[in-house]
N, C-alpha and C positions, 0 to 999 in steps of 0.2 A: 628366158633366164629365170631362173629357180629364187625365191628369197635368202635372203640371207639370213639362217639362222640364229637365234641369239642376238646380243647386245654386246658392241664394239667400246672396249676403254679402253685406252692408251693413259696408263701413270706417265705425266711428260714429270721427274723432279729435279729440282735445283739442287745443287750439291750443296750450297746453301757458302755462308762466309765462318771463317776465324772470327771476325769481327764485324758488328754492327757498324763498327765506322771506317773503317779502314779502305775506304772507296780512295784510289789518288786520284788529286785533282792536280790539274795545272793551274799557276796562281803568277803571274809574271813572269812566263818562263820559266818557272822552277817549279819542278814536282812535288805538292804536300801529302802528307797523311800516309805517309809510307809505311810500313808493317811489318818488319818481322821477327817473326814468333819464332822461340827457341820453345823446342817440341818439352813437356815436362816430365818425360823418360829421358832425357841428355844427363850427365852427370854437372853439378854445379863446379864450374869450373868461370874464373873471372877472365881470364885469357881469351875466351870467347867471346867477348864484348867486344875486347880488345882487337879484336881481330875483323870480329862484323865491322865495326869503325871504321879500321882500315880499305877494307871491302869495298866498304860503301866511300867513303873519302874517293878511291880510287878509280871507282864505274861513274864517279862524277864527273871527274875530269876527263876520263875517256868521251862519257856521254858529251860536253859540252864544247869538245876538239870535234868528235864525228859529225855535230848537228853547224858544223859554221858557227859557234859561241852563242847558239836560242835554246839550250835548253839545260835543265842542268837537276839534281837532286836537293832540294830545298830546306826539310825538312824529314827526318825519321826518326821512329818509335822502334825501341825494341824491347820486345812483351818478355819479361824475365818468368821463370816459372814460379808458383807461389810455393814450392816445397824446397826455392833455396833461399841461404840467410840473407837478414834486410839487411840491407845496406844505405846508408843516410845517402848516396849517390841518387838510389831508384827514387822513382816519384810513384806515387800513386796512381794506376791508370783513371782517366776518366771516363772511356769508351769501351777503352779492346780489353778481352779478356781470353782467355782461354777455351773457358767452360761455356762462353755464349753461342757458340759455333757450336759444338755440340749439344748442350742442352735443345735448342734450334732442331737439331738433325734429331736426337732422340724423340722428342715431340712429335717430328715427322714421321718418326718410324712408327710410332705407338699409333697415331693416327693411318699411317698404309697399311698395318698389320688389320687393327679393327676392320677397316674398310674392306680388307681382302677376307680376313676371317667370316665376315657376319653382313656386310653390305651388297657385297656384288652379287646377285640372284646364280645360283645351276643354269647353266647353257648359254651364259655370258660368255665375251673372248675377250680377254686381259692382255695386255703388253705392257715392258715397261723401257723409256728414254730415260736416261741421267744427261744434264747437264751442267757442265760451266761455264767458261770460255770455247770449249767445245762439245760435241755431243757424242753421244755412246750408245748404240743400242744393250738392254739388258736383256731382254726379251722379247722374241716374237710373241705374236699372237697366241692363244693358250687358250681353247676353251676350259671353262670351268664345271666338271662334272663331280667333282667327290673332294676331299682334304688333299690328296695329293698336289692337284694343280696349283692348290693353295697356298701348298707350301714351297714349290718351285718359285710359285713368285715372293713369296717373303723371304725366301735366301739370297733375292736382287736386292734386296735395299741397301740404300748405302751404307757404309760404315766409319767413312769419316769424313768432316767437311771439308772444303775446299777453296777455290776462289775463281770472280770473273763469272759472267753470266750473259748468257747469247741464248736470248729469247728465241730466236728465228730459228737456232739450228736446232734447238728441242722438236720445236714445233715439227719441222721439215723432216726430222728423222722420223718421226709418229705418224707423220704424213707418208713416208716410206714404208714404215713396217705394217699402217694398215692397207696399203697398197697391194703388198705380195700376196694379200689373202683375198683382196676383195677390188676388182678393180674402180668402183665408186666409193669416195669416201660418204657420202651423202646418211646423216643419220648414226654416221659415227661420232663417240665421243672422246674429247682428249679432254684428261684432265689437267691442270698445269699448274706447279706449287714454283714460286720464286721468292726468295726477300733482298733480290737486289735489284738494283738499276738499269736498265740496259736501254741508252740512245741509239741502238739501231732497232728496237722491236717494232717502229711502224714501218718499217723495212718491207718487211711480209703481211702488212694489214691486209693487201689487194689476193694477194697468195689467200689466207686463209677463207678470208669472205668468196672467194669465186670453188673452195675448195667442197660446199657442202657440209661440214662439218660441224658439230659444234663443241666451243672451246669453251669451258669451265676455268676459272681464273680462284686461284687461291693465293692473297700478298698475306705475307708473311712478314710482321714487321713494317713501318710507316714507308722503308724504302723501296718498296716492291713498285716494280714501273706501274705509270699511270698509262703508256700505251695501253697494254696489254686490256685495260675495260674494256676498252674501241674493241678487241676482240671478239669476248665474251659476249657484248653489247648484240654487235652485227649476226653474230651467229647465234642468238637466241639462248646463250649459255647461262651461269649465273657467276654472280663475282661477292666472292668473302673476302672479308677484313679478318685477319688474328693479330691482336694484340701480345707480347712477351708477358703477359700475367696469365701464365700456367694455370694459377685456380679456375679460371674461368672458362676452362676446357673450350677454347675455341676451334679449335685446329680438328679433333674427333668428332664435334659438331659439324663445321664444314666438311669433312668428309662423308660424315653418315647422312649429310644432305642429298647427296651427289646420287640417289638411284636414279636409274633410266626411266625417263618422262614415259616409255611407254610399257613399262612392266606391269602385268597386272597387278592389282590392288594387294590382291589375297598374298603376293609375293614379295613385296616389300616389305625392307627393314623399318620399323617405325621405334622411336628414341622412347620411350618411356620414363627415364632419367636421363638430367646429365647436371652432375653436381662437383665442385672444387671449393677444397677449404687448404688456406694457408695458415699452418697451427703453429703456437709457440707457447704460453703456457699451458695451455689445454692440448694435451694428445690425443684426444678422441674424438671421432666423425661418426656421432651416429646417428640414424634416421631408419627410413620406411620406405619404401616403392610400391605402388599397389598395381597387380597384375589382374585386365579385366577381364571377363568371359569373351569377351571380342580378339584377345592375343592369346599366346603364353606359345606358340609353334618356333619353334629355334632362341626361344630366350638365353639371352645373352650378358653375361657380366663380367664389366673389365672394370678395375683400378689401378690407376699410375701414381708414382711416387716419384720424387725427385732426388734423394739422397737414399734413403732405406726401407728394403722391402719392408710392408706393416704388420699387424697381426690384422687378421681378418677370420669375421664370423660373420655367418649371413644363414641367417633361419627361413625356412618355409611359411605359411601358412597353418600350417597345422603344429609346427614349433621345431620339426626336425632340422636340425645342421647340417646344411649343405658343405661337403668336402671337397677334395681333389683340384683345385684350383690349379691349372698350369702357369706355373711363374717363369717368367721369360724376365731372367736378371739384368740381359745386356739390354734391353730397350725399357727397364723397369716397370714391367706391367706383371700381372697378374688376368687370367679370365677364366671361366665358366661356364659351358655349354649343359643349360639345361635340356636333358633329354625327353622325347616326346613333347608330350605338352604341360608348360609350367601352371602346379597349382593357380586358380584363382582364390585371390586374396589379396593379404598385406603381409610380406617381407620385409622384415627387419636384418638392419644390418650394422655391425661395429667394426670400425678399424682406428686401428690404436698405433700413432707414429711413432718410429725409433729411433728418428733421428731430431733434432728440434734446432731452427725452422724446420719447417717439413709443408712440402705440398703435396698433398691428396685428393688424385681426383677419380667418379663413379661415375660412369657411365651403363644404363641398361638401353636394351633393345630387343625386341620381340618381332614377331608377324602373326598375320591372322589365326587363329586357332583351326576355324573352317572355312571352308573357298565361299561357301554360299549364305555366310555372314557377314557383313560388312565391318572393317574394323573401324571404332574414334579415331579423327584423322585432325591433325591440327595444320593446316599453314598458314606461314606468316612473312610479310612484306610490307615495305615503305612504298606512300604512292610515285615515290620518283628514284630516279638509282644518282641524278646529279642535281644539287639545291645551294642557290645562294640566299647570303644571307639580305634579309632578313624574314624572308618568305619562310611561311609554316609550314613545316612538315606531318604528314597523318601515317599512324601505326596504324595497318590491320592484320589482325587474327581470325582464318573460317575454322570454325570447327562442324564438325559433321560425323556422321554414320551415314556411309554410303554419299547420296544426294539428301540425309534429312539431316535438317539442321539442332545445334546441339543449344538449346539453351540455358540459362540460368549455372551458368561454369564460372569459376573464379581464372581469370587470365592477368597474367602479368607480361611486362616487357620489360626487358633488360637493353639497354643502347650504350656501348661501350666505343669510348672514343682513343684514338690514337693512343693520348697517354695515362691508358689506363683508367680515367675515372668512367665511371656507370650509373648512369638515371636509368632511375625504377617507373613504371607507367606501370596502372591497373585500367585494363581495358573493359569495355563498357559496351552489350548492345542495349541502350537504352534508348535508341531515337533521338539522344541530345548533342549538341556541341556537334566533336567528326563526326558521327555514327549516324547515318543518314539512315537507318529502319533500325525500328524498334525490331526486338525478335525475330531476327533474321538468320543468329548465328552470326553474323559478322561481329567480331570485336572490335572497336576503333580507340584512337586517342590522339590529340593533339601532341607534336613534339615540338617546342622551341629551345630548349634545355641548353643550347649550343655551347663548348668550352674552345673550339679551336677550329683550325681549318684540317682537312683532309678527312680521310675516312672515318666513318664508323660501321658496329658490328650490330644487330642484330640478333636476339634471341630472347622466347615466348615460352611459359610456361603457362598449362592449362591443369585443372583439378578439377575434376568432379565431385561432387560429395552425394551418398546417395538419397539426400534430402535435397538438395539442391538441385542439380542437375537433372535434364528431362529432354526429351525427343519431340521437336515438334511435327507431328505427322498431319496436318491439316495442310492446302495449297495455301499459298501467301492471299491476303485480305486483298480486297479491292480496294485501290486507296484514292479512287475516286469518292468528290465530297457527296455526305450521304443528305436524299434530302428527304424531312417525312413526309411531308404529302402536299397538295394544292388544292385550290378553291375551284370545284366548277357548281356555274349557275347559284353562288353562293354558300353552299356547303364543301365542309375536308374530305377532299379523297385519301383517304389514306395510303403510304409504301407501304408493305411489309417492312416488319421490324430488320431495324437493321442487326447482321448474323454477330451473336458475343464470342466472345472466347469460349470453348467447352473444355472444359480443363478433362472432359475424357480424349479429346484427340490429343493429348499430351500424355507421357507415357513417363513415368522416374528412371532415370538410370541409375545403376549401380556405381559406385567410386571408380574413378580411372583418373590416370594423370600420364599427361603426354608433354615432350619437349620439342621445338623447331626453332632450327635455325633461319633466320629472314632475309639473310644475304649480309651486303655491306650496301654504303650508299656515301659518296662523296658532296662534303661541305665549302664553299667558299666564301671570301668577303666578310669572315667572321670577326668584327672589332678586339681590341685590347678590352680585356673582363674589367669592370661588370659592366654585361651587357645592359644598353639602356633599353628603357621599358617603351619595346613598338607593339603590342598585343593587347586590342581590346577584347575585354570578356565575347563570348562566340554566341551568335543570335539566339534568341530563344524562340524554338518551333514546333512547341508542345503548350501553349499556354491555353486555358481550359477556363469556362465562365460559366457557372449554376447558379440559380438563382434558390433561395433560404429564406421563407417570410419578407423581410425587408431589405435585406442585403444582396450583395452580389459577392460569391465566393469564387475566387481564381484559384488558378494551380500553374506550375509549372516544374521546370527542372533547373535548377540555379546553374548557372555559366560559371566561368574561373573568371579570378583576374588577365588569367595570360590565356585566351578562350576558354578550354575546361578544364583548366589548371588552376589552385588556387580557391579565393573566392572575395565578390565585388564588395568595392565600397556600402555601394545604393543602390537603389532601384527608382525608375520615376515611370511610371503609372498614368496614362492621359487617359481620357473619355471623350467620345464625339459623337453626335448623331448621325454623322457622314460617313461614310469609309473612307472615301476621297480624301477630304482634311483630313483625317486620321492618319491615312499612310502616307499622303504627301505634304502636312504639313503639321508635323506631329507636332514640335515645339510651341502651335500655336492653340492646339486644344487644351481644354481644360486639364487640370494637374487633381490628381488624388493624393488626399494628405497620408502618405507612408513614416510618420514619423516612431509609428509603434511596429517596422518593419523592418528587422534587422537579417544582415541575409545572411545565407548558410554556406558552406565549404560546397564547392563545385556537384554536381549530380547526385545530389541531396533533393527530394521532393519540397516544395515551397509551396508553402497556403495561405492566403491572405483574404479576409471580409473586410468589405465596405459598405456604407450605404449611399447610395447616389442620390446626390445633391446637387441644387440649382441644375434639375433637370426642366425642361417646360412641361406641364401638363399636359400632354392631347390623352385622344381613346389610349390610343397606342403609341410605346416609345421604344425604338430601335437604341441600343446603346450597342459602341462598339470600343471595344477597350485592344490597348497592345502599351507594349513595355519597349522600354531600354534599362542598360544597365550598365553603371559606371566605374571604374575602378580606380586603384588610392594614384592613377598617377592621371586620372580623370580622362583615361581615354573613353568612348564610349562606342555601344553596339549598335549593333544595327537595329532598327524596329522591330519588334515578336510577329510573329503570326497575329494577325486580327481577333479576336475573339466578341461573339455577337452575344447579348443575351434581348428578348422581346421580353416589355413590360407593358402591363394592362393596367392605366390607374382609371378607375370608374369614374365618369362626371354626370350628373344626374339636373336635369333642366324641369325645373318648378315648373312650368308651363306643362308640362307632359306628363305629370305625377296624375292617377287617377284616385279618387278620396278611395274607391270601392276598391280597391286589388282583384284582380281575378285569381281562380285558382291554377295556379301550375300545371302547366300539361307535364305528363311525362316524357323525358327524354326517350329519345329512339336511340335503344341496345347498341344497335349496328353501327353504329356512324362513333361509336367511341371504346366498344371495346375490342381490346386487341389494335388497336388503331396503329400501332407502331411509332405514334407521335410521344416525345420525350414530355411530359406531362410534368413541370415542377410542381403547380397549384393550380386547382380548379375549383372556380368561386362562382356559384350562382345566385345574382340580385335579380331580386324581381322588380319589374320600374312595368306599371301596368299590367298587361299580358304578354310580355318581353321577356322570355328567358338568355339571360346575357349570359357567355363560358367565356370567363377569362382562361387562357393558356399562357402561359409564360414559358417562353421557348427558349431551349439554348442550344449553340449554334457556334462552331470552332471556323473560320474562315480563315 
């Protein structure tokens, strides 16, 4: 059997609802939340009410005679249109609208058109299912060789909303139409957008998991079934959360997620922008996108609008105005296919709204410039897709060229919850708090931010600067402890020097700026706000001990109050000659007086001299220091990492002093230079014919 050429999608979409709320329920036998909507092409005529009234009065009675007296019409709305006169009668709706249902559908369209325009790679095969209540095929299979196939399938998308939503039958039809082409589904993908409810989707969980597939889960809206993760889940898929705040382009994000896991690199659409502003006195969106020598092959620019097309100016690099924009007025977008390959530089761009409010939103997208260059690649994900409360959740962001990792990049997280609100995280590889390696290209951050229960969104912006930003081409360190050397027969043998950083295997990059989306991830158990404070500041496992003349100098990486969030009350500071007490019984070693140490805002470096005191006198004095740190609701950390420093205090015995000194032999060369040993001070007393080498050694445990 021959492979199957190409990459399998199936668009499974929902026709989506009139209304966000408009679900009936049954509520004691009587049906609530009923709905209907007088279309607002009808002419205003008041007899029409009059008449739905009756209608409905009527199908009651019927209904509650056919059902033996269980069931009956309880409750109905009927949505007036907004272009006829008010009437002190109407009420104000508080859910259903007209325009929610399609603003919804338009979203979706602007979002399939991108996805189909600039997403789906040449030698793909596309299909598309509509559902509601029932399902429809739109389109078989289709591979993707040029614009044409393109446009066959953007002439499927729906055109107007609808109602009722039957997860199973989407699925099952997609399951059909990739069948007649390929008798495995194995490795195909369906992708599946809903924002309603449907109590029969685990109907077909067992169907889908035995089917090979994998399902990609797009909710739309807080009502979109919570089956359908179990889907995504099982079959290796991924699952977004879109919130109905348009600025925040989540729905063109989730889909320009959605390339095939096994495309090559060089072929993938990769987001360069994705930005939404909601204007009202200000009508102006302007900014910059900067396109790097690693992209610019099929650059791609779209802007959506909600009420009225904008003006739009969008400059080159070298200053010329790009033209010809195709505006597609029924799904209110606007885009631009740069041809060949897009200058590198920085593009500036203005759009100026005509409507006010007004939402505008930008999206760019590019791919590799050349196959046998590796393009900056950003992804990003939560360590868990389900979390209750009170447990902390961690952001991570990899960035890379190729397999080499990207470091010294400014990253941001964006976590957008049900309703609307968004915490900002700036992520960190600094070794501290989440981020478990320093310069690794891993970006981390602690999340507890929590506003509610159910889902949140996901999405990471990275920026390069080209002072900032650099390629780490060296293999990762050995991060076994290093030790410098041992005694035999009485003398140091020395290690080689342990290997430093060479800022030549580090290499600058050029500015770039990439966007990803990280999925969604569901919350529960989340309390009535405000949350009480369960988060102690996050361990500290960077802390560092040199020894200064008389003092001993720490370092570390300040923690938050809420882990790396924030920042602590105090700090308390112990010393022991033990390691043992020290870590197992910290509270009861000696305390260093920190009262001239006030701490800093989270991953912030931290410095602090001491001199140690009510130490005992011997030759030698092992001191072992570690911290805790406490925050204003006095919860506290966990112990630091150990940190060792050796001290030599000279003691000198009258009996052994001789009146005549002899003279100084000379040190032998070999046994100290280049020794690799961390050398703070080195003191030679003469006490007879005894040359003493103090070494004051330090030492991170």
């Amino acid at each position: 059997m021959g492979l199957f050429r190409g990459f399998v999608f199936l668009l499974v979409l929902c026709l989506l609802h009139q209304s966000n709320t408009s679900f009936i329920k049954l509520n004691n036998n009587g049906f609530e939340d009923i709905v209907i909507v007088i279309d607002p092409s009808v002419p205003e005529d008041e007899k029409i009410i009059e008449q739905i009234e009756d209608m409905v009065t009527t199908a009651s009675t019927y209904l509650f005679e056919a059902t033996e007296k269980r069931f009956f019409f309880k409750n109905v709305s009927i949505l007036i249109p907004e272009n006829w006169k008010e009437n002190p009668q109407y009420k104000r709706p508080k859910h259903e609208n007209h325009k929610h249902g399609k603003d919804r559908l338009n979203r979706m369209n602007q979002a399939a058109k991108h996805f189909l325009l600039q997403t789906v790679e040449n030698g793909s095969w596309v299909g598309m299912v509509h559902f509601d209540s029932t399902a429809t095929i739109v389109n078989k299979l289709i591979q993707i060789k040029s614009s044409d196939e393109r446009n066959t399938l953007m002439a499927g998308l729906p055109t107007y909303p609808l109602g009722g939503t039957s997860i199973c039958s989407g699925i099952k039809y997609a399951f059909q139409v990739i069948g007649e082409l390929h008798s495995q589904l194995d490795g195909s993908e369906v992708l599946l957008l809903t924002d309603g409810e449907d109590n029969t989707a685990s109907s077909c969980i067992d169907e889908v998991k035995q089917s090979g597939a994998i399902v990609h889960f797009i909710a739309l809206g807080r009502a979109a079934d919570e089956a359908v993760i179990e889907m995504s889940k099982i079959t290796g898929g991924s699952h977004f959360y879109v919130s109905d705040e348009a600025q925040n382009n989540g729905l063109i994000d989730a889909f320009g997620a959605l390339t095939s896991g096994n495309t090559d690199l060089s072929q993938k659409s990769l987001q360069l922008e994705s930005k939404g502003l909601t204007l009202n006195s200000n009508a102006w969106m302007n900014d910059t996108v900067i396109i790097d020598s690693t992209v610019g092959k099929d650059t791609f620019f779209l802007i959506t609008w909600n009420s009225l097309p904008p003006s739009i100016s969008l400059w080159d690099p070298s200053g010329t105005i790009m033209e010809n924009f195709t505006v597609d007025a029924t799904s209110k977008m606007a885009y631009l296919s740069i041809p060949g390959t897009a200058k590198v530089g920085t593009w500036a761009y203005n759009l100026q709204a005509k409507a006010n409010p007004e939402t505008l939103t930008i999206t760019v997208t590019s791919r590799a410039a050349n196959s046998s260059v590796p393009p900056i690649t950003v992804n990003a994900k939560m360590n868990k897709d389900v979390n209750s409360f009170p447990s902390p959740m961690i952001v991570y962001a990899e960035i890379l060229q190729g397999y080499v990792p990207v470091l010294g990049a400014n990253v941001t997280a964006f976590i957008e919850s049900q309703n609307g609100h968004t915490e900002v995280l700036e992520l960190l590889d600094n070794g501290a708090g989440a981020d478990s390696f320093k310069n690794d290209g891993v970006y981390s951050r602690y999340f507890t931010a929590y506003t509610e229960n159910g889902r949140y969104s996901l999405k990471v912006r990275a920026h390069g600067g080209a002072n900032t930003a650099r390629l780490k081409l060296r293999p990762p360190l050995n991060r076994a402890a290093y030790i410098p050397g041992w005694v035999v027969n009485g003398e140091i043998e020395a290690n080689p020097p342990r290997p430093e950083i060479d800022e030549d295997t580090q290499t600058t990059l050029e500015d770039f700026s990439r966007t990803a989306s990280g999925g969604a991830f569901v919350v529960s158990q989340v309390p009535s706000l405000p949350l009480p404070d369960q988060y102690p500041p996050s361990q500290i496992t960077d802390l560092d001990a040199t020894v200064h003349e008389d003092k001993i100098i720490l370092t570390w990486t300040a923690p938050g109050d809420n882990f790396d969030v924030g920042k602590v009350q105090r700090y308390i500071i112990r010393i022991s000659a033990s390691i043992l007490d020290l870590r197992d019984s910290f509270d009861d070693a000696l305390q260093v007086n920190t009262t001239d140490l006030s701490p800093k805002e989270a991953n912030s470096k931290e410095s602090f001299a001491f001199k140690p005191e009510n130490i005992s006198e011997e030759n030698a004095t092992h001191i072992f220091i570690a911290i805790k740190s406490i925050d204003k609701s006095n919860l506290t950390s966990k112990v630091s990492n150990i940190a060792q420093v050796t001290l030599f205090i000279p003691q000198a015995n009258p009996d052994d002093i001789d009146p005549t000194p002899t003279p100084t032999p000379t040190p032998t060369p070999d046994k100290s230079h280049n020794s690799g040993v961390n050398i703070s001070t080195l003191v030679l007393s003469v006490i007879g014919s005894v040359v003493i080498v103090n070494f004051i050694l330090s030492t991170t445990i």
